[in-house]
OpenMM code with the backbone's topology and positions (N, CA, C; nanometers):
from openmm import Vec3, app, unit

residues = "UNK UNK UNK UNK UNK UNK UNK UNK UNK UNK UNK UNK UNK UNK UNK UNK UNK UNK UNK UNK UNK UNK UNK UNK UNK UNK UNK UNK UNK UNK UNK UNK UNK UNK UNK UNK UNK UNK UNK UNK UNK UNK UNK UNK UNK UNK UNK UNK UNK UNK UNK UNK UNK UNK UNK UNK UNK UNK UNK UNK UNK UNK UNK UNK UNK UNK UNK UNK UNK UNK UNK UNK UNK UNK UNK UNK UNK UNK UNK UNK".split()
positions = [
    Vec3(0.5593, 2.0618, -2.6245),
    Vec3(0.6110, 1.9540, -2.5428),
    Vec3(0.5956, 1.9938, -2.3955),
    Vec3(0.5346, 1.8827, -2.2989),
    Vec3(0.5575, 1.9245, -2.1823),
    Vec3(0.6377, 1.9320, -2.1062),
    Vec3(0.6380, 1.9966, -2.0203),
    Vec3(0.7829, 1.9843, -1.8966),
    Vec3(0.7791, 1.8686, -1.8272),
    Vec3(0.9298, 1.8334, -1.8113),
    Vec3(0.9116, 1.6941, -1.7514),
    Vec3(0.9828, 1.7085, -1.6070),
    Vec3(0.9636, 1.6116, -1.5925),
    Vec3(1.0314, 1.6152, -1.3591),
    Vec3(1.2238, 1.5380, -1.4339),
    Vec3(1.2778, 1.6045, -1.3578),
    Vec3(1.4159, 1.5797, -1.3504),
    Vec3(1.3684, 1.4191, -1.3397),
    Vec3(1.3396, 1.3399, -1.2384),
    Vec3(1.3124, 1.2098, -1.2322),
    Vec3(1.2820, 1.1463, -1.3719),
    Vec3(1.2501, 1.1699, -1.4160),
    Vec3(1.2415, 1.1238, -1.5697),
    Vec3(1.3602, 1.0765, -1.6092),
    Vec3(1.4654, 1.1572, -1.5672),
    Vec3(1.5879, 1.1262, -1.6254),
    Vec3(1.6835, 1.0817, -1.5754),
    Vec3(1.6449, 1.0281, -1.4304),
    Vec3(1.7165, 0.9383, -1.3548),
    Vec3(1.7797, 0.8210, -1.4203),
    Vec3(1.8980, 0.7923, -1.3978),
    Vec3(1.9462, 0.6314, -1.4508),
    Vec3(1.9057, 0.5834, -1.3240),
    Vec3(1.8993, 0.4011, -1.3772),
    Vec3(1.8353, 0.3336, -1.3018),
    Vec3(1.7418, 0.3316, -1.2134),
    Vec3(1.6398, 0.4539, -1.1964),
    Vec3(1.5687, 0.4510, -1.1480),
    Vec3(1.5642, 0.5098, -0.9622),
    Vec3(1.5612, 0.3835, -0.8865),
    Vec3(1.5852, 0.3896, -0.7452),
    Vec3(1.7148, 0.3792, -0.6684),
    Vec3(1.8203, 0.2773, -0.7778),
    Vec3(1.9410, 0.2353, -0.7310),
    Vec3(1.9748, 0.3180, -0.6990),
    Vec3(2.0714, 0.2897, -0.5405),
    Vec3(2.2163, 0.3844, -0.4954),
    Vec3(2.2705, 0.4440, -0.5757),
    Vec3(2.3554, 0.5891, -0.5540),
    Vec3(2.4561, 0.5896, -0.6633),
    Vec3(2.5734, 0.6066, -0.5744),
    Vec3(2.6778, 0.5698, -0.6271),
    Vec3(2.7599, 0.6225, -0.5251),
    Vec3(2.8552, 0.7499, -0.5306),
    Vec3(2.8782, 0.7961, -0.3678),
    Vec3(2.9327, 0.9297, -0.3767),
    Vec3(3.0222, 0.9228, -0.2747),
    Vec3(3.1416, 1.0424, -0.3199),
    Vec3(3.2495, 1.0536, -0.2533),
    Vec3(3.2402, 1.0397, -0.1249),
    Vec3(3.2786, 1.0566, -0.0056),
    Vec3(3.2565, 1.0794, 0.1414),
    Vec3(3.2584, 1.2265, 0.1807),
    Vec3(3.1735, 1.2251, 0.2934),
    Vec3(3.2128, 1.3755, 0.2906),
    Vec3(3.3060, 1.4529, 0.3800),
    Vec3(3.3347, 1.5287, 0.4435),
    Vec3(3.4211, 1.5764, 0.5056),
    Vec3(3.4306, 1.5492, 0.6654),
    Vec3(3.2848, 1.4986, 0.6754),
    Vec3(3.2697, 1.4464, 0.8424),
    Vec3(3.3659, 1.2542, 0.8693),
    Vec3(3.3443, 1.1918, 0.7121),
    Vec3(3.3279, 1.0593, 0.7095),
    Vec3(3.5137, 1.0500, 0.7115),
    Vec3(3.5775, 0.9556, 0.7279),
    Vec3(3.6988, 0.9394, 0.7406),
    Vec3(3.6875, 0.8452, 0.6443),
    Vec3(3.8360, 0.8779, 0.5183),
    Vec3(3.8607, 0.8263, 0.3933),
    Vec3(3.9199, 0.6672, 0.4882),
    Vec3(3.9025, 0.5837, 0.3339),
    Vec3(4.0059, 0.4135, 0.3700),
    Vec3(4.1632, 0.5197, 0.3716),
    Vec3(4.2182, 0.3678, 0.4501),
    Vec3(4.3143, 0.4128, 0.4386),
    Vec3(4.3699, 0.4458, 0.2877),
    Vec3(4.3317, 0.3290, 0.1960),
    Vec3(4.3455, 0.3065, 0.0337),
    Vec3(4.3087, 0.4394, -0.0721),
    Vec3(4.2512, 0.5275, 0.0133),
    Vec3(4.2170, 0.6595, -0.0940),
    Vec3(4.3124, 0.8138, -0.0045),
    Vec3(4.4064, 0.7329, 0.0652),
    Vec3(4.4615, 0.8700, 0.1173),
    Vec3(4.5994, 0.8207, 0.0132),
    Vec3(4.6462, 0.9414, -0.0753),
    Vec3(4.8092, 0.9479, -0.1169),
    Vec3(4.9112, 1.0242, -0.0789),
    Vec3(5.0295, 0.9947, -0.0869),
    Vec3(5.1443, 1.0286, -0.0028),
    Vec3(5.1377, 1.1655, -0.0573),
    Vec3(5.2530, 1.2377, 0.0518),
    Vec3(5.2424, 1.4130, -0.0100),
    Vec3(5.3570, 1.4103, -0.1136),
    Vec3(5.4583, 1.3006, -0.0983),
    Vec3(5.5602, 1.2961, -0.2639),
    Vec3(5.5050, 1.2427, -0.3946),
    Vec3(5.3702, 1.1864, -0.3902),
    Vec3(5.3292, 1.1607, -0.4673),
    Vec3(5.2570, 1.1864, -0.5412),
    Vec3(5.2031, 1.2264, -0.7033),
    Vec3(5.0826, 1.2640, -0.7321),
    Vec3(5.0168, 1.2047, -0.8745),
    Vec3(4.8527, 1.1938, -0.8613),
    Vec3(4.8028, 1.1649, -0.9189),
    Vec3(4.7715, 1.2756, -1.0944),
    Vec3(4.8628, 1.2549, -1.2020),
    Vec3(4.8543, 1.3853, -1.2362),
    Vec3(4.7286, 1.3887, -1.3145),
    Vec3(4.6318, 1.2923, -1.3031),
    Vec3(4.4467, 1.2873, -1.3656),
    Vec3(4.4116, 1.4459, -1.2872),
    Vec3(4.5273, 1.4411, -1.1697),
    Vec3(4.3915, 1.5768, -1.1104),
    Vec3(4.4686, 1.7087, -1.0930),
    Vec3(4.6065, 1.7514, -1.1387),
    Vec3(4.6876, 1.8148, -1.1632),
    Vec3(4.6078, 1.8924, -1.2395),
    Vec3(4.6125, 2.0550, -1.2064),
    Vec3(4.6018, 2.1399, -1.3491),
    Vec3(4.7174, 2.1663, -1.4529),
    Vec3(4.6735, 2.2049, -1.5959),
    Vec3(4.7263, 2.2195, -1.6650),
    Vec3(4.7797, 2.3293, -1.7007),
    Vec3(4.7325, 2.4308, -1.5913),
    Vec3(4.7801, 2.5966, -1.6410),
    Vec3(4.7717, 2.6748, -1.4982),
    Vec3(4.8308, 2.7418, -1.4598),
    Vec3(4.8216, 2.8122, -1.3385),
    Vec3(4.8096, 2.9637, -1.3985),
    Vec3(4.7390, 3.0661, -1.3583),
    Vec3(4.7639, 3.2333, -1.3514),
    Vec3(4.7956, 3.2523, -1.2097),
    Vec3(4.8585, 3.3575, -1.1655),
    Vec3(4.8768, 3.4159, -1.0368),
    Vec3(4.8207, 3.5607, -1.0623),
    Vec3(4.8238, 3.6370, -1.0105),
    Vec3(4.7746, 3.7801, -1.0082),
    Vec3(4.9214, 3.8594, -1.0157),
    Vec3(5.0306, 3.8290, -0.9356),
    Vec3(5.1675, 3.8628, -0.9820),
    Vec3(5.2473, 3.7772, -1.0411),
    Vec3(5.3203, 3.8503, -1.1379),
    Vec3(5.4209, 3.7345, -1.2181),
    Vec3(5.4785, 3.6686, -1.1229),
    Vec3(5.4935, 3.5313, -1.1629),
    Vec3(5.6128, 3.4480, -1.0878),
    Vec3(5.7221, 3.3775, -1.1908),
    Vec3(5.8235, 3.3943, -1.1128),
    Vec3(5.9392, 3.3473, -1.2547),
    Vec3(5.9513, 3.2197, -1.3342),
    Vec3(5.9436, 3.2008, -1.4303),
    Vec3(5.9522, 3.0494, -1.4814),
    Vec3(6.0834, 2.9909, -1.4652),
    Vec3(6.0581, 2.8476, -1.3783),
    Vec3(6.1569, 2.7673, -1.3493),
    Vec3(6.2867, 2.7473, -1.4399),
    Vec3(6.2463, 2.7425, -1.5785),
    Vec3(6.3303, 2.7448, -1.6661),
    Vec3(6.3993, 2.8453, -1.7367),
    Vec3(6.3608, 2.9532, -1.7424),
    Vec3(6.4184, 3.0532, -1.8370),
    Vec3(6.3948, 3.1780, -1.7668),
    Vec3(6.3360, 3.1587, -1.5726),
    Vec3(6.3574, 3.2923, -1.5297),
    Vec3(6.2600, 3.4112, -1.5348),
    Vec3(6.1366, 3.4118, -1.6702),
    Vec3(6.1126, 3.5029, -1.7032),
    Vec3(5.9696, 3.5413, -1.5836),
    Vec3(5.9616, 3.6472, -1.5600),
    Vec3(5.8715, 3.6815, -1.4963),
    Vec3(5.7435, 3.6970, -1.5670),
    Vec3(5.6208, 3.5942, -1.5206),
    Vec3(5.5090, 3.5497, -1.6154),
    Vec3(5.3992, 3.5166, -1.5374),
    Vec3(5.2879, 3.5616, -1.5658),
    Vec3(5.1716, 3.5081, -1.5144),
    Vec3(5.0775, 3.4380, -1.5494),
    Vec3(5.1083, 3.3729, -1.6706),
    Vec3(5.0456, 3.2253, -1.7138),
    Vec3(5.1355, 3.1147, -1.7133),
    Vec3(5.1076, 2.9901, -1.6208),
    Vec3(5.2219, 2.9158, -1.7154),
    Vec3(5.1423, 2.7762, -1.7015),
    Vec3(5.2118, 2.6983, -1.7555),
    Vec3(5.1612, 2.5605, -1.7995),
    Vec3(5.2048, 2.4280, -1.8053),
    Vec3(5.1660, 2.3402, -1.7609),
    Vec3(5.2522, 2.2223, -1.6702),
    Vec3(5.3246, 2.1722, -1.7872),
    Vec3(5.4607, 2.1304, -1.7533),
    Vec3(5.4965, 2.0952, -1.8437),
    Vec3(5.6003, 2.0243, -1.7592),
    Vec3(5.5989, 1.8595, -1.7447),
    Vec3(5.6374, 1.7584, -1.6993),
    Vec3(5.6846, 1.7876, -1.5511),
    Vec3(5.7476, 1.8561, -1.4680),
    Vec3(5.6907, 1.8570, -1.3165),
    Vec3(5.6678, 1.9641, -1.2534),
    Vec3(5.6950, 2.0681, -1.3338),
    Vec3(5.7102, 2.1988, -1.3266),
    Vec3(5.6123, 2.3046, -1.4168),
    Vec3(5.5438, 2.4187, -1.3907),
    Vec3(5.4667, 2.4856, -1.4521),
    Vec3(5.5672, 2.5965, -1.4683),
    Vec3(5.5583, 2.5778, -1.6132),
    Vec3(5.6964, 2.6747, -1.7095),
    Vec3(5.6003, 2.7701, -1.8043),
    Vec3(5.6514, 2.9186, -1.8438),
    Vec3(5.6194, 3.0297, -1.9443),
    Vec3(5.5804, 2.9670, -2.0749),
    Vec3(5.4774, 3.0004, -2.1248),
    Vec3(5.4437, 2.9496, -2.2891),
    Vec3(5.6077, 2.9549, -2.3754),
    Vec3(5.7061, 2.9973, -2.3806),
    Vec3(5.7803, 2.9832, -2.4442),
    Vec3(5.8638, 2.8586, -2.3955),
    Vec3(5.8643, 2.8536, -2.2841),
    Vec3(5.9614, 2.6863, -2.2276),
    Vec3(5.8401, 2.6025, -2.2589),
    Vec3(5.6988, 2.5980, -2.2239),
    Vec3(5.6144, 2.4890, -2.2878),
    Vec3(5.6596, 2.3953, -2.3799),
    Vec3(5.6881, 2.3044, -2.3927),
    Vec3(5.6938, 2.1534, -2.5059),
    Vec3(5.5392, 2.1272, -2.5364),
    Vec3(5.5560, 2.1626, -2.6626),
    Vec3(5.3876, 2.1516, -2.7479),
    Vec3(5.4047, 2.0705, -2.7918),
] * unit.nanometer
topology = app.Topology()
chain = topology.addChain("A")
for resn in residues:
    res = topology.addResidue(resn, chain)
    for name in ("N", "CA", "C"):
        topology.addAtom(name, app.Element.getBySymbol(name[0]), res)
């Protein structure tokens, strides 16, 4: 089989695609969100630190923990 050109595998061909803005371009006002607020689509689900930090709930000094409704808590406070 021959090698093919990335272009081959273009969708649509020529059309625009669209892309975020970049850091020079100034967002709408409509894509800036408040700092009390958050989108949790973009929240991680697990934090490590390099030193333990204590879990909110039970205190324990831990360096994995994992979101668990607003707070990133020790695998043992986790709700699975």
């Amino acid at each position: 089989m021959p090698n093919r050109s990335l272009d081959d595998f273009a969708a649509g061909g020529d059309e625009p695609v669209d892309t975020p803005p970049s850091a020079d371009e100034p967002a709408d006002a409509t894509d800036s969100v408040e700092a009390d607020s958050r989108d949790v689509s973009t929240l991680a689900t697990y934090r490590w630190t390099p030193e333990p930090a204590a879990c909110p709930q039970c205190g324990e000094s831990v360096q994995k923990r994992w979101l668990d409704g607003d707070e990133y808590v020790c695998l043992d406070c986790k709700d699975w």
